[in-house]
PDB file as gemmi writes it, atoms N, CA and C in Angstrom:
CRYST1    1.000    1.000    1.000  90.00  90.00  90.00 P 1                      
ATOM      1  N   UNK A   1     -77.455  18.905 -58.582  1.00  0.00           N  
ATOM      2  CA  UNK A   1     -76.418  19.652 -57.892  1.00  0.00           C  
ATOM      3  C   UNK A   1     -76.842  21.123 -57.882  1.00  0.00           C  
ATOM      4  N   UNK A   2     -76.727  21.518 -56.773  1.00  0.00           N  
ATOM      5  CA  UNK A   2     -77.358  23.075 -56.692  1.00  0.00           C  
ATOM      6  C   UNK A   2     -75.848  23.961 -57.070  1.00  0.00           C  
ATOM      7  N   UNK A   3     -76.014  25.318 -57.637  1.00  0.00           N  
ATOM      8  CA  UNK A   3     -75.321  26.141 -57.947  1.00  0.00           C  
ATOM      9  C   UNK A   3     -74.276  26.435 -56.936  1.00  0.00           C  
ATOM     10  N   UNK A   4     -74.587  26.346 -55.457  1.00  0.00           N  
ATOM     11  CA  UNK A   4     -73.724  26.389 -54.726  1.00  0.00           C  
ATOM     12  C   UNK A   4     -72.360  25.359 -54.417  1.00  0.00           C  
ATOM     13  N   UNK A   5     -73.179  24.014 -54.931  1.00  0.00           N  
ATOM     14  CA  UNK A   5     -72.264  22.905 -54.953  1.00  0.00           C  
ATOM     15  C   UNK A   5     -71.354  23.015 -55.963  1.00  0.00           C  
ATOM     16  N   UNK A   6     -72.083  23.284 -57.049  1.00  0.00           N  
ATOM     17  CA  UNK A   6     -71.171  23.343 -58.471  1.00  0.00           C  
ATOM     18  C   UNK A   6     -70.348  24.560 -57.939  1.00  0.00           C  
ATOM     19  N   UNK A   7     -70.696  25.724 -57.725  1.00  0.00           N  
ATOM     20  CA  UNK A   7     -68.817  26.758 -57.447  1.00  0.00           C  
ATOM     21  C   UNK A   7     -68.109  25.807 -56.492  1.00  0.00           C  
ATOM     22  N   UNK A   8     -68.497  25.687 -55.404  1.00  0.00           N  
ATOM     23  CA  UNK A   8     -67.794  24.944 -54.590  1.00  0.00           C  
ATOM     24  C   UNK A   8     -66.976  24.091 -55.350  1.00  0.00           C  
ATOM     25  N   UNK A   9     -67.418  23.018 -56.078  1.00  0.00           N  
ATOM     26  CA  UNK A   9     -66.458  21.922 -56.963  1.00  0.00           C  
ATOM     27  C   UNK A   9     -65.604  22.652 -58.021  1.00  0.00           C  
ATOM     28  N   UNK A  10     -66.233  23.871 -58.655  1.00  0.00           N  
ATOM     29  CA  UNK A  10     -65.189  24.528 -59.968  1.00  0.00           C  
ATOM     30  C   UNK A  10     -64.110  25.607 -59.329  1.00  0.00           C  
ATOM     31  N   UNK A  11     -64.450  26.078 -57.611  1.00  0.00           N  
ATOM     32  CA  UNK A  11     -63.368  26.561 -56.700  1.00  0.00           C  
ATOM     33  C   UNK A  11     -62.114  25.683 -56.613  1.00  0.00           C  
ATOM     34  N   UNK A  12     -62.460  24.307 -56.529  1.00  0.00           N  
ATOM     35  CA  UNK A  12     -61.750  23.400 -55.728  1.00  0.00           C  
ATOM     36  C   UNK A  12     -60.637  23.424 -57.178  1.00  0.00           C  
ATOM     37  N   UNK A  13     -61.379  23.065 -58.356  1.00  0.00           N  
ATOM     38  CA  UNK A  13     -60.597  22.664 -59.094  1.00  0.00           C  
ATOM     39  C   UNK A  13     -59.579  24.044 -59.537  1.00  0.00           C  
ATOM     40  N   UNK A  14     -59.816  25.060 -59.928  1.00  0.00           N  
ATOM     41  CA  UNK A  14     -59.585  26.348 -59.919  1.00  0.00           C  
ATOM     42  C   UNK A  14     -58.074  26.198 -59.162  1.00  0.00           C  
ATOM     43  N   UNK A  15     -58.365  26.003 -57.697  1.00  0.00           N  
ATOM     44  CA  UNK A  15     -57.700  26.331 -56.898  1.00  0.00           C  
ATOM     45  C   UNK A  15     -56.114  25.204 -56.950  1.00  0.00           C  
ATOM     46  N   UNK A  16     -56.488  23.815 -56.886  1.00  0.00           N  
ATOM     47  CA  UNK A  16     -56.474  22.771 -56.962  1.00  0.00           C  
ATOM     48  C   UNK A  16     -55.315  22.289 -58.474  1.00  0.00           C  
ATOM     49  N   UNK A  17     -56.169  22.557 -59.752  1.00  0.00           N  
ATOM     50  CA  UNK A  17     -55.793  22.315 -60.767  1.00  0.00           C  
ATOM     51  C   UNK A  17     -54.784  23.388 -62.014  1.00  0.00           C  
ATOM     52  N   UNK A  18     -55.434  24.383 -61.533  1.00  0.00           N  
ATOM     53  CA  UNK A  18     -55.387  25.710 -62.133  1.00  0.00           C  
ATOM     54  C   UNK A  18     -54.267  26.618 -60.820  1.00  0.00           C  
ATOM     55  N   UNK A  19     -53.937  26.504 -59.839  1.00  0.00           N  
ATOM     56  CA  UNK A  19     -53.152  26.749 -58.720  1.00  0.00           C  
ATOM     57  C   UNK A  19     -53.541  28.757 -58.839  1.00  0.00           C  
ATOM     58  N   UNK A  20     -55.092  28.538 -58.995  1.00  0.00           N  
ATOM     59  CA  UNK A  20     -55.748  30.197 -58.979  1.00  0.00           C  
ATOM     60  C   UNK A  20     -55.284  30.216 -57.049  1.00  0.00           C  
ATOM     61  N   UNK A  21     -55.429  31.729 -56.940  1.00  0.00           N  
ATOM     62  CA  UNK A  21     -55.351  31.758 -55.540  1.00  0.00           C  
ATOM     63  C   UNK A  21     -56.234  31.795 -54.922  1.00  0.00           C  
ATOM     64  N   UNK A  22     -56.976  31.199 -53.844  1.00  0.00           N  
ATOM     65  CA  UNK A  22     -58.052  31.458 -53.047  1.00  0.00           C  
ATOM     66  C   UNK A  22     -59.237  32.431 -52.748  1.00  0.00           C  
ATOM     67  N   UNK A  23     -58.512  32.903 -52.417  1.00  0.00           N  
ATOM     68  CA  UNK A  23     -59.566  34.580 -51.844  1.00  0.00           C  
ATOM     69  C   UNK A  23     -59.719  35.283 -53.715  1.00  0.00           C  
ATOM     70  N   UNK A  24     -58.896  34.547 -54.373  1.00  0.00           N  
ATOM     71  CA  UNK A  24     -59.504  35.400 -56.175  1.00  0.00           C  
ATOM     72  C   UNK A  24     -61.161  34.537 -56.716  1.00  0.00           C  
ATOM     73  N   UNK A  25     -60.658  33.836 -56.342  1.00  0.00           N  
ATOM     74  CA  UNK A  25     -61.694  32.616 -56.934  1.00  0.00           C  
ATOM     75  C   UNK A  25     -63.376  33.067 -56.209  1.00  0.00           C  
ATOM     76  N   UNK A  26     -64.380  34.223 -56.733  1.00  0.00           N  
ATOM     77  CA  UNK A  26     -65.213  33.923 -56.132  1.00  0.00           C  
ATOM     78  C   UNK A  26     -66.106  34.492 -57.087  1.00  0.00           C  
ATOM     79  N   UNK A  27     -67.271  34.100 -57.463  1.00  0.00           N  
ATOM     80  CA  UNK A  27     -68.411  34.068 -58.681  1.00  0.00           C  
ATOM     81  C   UNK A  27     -67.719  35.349 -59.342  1.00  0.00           C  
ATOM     82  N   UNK A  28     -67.613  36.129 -59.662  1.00  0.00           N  
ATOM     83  CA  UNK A  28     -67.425  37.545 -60.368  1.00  0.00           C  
ATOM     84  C   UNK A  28     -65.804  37.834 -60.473  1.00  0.00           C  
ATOM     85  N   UNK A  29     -65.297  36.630 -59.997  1.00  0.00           N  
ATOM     86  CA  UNK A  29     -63.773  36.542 -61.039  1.00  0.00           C  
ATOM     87  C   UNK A  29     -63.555  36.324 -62.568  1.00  0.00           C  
ATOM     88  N   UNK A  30     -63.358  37.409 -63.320  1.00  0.00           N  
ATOM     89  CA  UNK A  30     -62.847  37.105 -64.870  1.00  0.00           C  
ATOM     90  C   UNK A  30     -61.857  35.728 -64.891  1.00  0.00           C  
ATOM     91  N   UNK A  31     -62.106  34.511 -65.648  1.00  0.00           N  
ATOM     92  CA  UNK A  31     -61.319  33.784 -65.404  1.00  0.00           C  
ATOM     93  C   UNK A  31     -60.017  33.946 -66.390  1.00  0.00           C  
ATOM     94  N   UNK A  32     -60.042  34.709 -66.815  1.00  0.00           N  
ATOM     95  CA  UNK A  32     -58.772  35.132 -67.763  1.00  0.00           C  
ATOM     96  C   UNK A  32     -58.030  36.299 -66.875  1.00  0.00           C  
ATOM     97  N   UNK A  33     -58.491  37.447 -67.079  1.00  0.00           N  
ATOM     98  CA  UNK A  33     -58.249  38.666 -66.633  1.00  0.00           C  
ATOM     99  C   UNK A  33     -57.681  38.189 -64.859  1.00  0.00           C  
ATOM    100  N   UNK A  34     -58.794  37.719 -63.823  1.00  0.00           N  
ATOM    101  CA  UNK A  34     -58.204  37.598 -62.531  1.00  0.00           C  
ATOM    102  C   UNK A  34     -57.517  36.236 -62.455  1.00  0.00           C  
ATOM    103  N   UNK A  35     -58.389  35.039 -63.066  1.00  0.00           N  
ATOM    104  CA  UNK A  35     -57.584  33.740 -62.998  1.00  0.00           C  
ATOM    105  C   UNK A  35     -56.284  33.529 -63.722  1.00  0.00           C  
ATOM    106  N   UNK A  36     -55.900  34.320 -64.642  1.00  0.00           N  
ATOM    107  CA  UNK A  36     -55.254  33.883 -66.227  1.00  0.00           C  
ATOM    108  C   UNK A  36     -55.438  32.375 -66.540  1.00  0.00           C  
ATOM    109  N   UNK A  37     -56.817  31.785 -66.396  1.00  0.00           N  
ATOM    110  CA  UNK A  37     -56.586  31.332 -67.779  1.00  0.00           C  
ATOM    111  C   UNK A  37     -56.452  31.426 -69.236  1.00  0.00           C  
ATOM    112  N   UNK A  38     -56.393  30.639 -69.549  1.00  0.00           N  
ATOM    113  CA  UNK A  38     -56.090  30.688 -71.391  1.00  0.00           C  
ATOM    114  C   UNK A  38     -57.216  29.669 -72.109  1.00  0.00           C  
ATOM    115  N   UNK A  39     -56.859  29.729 -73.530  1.00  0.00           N  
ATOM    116  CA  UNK A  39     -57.786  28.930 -73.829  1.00  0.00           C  
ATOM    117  C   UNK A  39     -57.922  27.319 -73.840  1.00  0.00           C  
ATOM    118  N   UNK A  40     -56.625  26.956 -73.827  1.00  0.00           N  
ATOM    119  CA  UNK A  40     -56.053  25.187 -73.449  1.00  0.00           C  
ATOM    120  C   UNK A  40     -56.762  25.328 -71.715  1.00  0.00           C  
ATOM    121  N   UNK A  41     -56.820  25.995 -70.510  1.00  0.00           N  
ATOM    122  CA  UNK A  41     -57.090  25.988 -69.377  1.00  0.00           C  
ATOM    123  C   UNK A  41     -58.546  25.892 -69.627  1.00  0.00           C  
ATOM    124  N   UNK A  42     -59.149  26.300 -70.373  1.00  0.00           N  
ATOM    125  CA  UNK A  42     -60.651  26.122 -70.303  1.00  0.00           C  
ATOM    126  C   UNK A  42     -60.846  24.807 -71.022  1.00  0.00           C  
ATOM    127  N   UNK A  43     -60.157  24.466 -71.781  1.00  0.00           N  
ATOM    128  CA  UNK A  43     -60.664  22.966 -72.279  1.00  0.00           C  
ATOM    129  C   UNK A  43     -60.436  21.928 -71.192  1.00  0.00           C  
ATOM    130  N   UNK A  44     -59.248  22.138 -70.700  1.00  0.00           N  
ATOM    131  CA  UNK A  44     -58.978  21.499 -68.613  1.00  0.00           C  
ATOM    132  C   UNK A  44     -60.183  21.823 -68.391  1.00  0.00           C  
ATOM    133  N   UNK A  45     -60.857  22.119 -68.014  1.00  0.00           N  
ATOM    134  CA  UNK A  45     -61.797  22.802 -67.431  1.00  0.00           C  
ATOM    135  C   UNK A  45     -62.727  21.951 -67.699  1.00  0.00           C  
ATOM    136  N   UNK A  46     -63.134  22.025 -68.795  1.00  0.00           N  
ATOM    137  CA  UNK A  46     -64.434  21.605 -69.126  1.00  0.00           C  
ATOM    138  C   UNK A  46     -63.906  19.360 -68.957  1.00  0.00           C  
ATOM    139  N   UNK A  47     -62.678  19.316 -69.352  1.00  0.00           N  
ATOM    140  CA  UNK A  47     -62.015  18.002 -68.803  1.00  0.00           C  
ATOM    141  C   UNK A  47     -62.737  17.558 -67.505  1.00  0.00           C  
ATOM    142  N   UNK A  48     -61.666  18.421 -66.357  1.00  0.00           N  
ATOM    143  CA  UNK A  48     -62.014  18.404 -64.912  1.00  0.00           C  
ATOM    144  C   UNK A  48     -63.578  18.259 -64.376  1.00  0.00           C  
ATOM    145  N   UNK A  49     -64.703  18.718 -65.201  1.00  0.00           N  
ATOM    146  CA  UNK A  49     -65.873  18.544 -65.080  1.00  0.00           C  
ATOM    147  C   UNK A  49     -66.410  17.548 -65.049  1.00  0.00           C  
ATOM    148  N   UNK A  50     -66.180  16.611 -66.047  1.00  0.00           N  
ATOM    149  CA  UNK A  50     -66.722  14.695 -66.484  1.00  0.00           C  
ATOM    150  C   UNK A  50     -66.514  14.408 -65.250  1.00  0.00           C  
ATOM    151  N   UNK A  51     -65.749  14.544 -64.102  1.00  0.00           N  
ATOM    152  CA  UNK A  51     -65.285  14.084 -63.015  1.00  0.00           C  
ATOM    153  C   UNK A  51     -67.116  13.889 -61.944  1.00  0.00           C  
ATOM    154  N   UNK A  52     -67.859  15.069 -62.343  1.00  0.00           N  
ATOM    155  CA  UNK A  52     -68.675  15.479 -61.856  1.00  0.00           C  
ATOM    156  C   UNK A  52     -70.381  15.142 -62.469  1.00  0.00           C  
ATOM    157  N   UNK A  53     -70.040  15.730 -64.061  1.00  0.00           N  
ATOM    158  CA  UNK A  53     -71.144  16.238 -64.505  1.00  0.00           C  
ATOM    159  C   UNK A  53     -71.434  14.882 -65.951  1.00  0.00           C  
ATOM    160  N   UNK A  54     -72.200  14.318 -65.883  1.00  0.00           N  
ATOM    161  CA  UNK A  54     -72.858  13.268 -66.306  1.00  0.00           C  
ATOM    162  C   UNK A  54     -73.161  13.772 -67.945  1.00  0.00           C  
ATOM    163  N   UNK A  55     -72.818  13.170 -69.072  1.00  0.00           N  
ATOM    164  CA  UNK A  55     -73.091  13.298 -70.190  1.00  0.00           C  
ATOM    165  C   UNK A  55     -71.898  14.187 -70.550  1.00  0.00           C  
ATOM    166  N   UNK A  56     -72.398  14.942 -71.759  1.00  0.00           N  
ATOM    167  CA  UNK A  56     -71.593  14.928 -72.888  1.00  0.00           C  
ATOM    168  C   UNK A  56     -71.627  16.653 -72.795  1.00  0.00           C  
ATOM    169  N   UNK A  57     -70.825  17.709 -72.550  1.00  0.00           N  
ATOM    170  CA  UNK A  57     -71.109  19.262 -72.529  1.00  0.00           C  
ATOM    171  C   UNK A  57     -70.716  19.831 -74.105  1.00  0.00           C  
ATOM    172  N   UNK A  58     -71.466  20.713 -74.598  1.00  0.00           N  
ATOM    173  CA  UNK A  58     -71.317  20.948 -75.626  1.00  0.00           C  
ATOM    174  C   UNK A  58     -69.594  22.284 -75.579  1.00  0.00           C  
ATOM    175  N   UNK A  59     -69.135  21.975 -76.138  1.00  0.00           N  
ATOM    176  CA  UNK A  59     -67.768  22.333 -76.232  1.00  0.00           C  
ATOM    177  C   UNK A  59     -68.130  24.154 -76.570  1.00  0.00           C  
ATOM    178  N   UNK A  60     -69.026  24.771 -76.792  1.00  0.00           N  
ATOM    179  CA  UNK A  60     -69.585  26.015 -77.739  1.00  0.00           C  
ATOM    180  C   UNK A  60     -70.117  26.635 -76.821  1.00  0.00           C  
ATOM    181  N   UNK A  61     -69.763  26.070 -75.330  1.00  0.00           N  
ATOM    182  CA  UNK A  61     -70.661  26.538 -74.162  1.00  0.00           C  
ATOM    183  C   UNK A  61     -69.724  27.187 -73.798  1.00  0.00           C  
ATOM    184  N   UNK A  62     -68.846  27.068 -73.792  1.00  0.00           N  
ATOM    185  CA  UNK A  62     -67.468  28.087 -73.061  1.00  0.00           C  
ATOM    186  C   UNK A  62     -67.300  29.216 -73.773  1.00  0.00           C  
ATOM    187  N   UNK A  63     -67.733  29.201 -75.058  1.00  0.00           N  
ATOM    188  CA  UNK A  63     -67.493  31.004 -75.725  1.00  0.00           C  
ATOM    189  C   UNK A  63     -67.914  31.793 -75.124  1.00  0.00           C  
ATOM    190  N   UNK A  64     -69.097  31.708 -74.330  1.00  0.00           N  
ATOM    191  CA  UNK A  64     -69.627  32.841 -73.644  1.00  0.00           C  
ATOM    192  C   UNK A  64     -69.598  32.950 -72.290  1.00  0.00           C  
ATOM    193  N   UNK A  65     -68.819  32.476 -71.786  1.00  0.00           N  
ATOM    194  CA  UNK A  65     -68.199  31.875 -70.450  1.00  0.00           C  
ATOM    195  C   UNK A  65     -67.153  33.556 -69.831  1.00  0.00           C  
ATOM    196  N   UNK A  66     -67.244  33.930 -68.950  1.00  0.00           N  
ATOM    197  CA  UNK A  66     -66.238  35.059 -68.940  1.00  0.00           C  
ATOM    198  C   UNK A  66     -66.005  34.862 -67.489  1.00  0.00           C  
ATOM    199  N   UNK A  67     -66.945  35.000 -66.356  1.00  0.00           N  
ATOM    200  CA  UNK A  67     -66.777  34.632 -65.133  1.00  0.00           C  
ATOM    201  C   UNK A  67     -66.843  33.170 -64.482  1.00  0.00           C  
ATOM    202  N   UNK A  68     -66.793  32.972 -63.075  1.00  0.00           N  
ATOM    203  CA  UNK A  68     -66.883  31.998 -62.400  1.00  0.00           C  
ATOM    204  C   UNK A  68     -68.249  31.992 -62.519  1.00  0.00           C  
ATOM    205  N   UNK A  69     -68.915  32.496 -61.989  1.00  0.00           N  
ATOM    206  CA  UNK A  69     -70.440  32.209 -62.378  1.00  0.00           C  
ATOM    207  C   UNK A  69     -71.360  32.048 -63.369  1.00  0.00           C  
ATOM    208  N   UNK A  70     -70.465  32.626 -64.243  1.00  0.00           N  
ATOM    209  CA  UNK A  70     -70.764  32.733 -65.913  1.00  0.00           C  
ATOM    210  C   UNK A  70     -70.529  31.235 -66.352  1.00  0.00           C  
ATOM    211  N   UNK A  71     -69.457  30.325 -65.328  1.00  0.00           N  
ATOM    212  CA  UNK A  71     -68.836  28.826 -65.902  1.00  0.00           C  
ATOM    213  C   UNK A  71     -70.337  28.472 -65.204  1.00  0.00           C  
ATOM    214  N   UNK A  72     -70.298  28.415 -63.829  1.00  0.00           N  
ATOM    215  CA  UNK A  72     -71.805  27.653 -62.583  1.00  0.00           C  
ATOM    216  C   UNK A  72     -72.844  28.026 -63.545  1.00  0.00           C  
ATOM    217  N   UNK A  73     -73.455  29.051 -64.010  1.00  0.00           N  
ATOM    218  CA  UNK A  73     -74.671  28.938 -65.025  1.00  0.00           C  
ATOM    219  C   UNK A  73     -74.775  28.357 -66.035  1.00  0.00           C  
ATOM    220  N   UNK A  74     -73.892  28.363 -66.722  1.00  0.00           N  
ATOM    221  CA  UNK A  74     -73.635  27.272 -67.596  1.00  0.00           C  
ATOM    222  C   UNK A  74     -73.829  25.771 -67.472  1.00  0.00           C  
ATOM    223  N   UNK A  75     -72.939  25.478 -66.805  1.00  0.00           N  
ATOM    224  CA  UNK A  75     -72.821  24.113 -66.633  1.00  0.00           C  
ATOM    225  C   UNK A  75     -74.252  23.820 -65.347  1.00  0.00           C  
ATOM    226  N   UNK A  76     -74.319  24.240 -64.953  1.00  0.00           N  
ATOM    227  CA  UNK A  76     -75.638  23.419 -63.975  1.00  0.00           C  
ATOM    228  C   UNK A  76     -76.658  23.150 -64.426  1.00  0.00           C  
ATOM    229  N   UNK A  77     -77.567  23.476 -65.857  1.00  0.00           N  
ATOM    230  CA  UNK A  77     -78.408  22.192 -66.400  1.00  0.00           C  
ATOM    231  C   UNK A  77     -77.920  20.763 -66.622  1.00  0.00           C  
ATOM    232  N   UNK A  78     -76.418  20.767 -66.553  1.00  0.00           N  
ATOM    233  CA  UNK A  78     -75.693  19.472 -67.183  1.00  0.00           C  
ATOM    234  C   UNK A  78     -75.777  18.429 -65.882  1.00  0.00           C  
ATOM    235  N   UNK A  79     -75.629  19.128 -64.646  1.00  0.00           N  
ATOM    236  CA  UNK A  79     -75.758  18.610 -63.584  1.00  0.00           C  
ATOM    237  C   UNK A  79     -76.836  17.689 -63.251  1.00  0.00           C  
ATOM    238  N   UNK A  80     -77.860  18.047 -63.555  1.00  0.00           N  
ATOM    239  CA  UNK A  80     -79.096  17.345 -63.375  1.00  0.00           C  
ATOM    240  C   UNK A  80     -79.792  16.744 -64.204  1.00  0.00           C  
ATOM    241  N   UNK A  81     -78.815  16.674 -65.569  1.00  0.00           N  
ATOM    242  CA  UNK A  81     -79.026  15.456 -66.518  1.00  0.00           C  
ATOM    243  C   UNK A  81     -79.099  14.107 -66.089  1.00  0.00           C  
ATOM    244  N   UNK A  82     -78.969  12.554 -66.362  1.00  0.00           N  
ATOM    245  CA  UNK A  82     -78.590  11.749 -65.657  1.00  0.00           C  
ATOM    246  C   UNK A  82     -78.932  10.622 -66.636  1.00  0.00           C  
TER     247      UNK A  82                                                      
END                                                                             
């Protein structure tokens, strides 16, 4: 899954799951600060992902997580696990 696919899918859910608003949601959104999530919303998060991303994500990956793109860098080695 290329990086573009993965925002695309963590937009959807964002938008979707998280009821973020649209036009906020774009790589260099704080997901606290512009999204408000919290910290139960990021464990959703990393939930909403299995939907997608194959194997097991290490839970210790989200501490350093701050943006939308900060989540897409993260998670896209997981993508191409299999």
């Amino acid at each position: 899954m290329t990086k573009d696919e993965l925002f695309t899918r963590l937009k959807d859910i964002l938008i979707n799951d998280f009821e973020a608003d649209e036009s906020l949601v774009v790589p260099r959104a704080h997901l606290v600060d512009d999204l408000g999530l919290d910290s139960i919303d990021f464990i959703d998060l990393v939930v909403k992902t299995k939907e997608f991303i194959p194997g097991k994500i290490d839970p210790e990956l989200f501490k350093t997580v701050r943006t939308v793109q900060d989540a897409v860098d993260a998670l896209q080695p997981y993508t191409e696990q299999a």
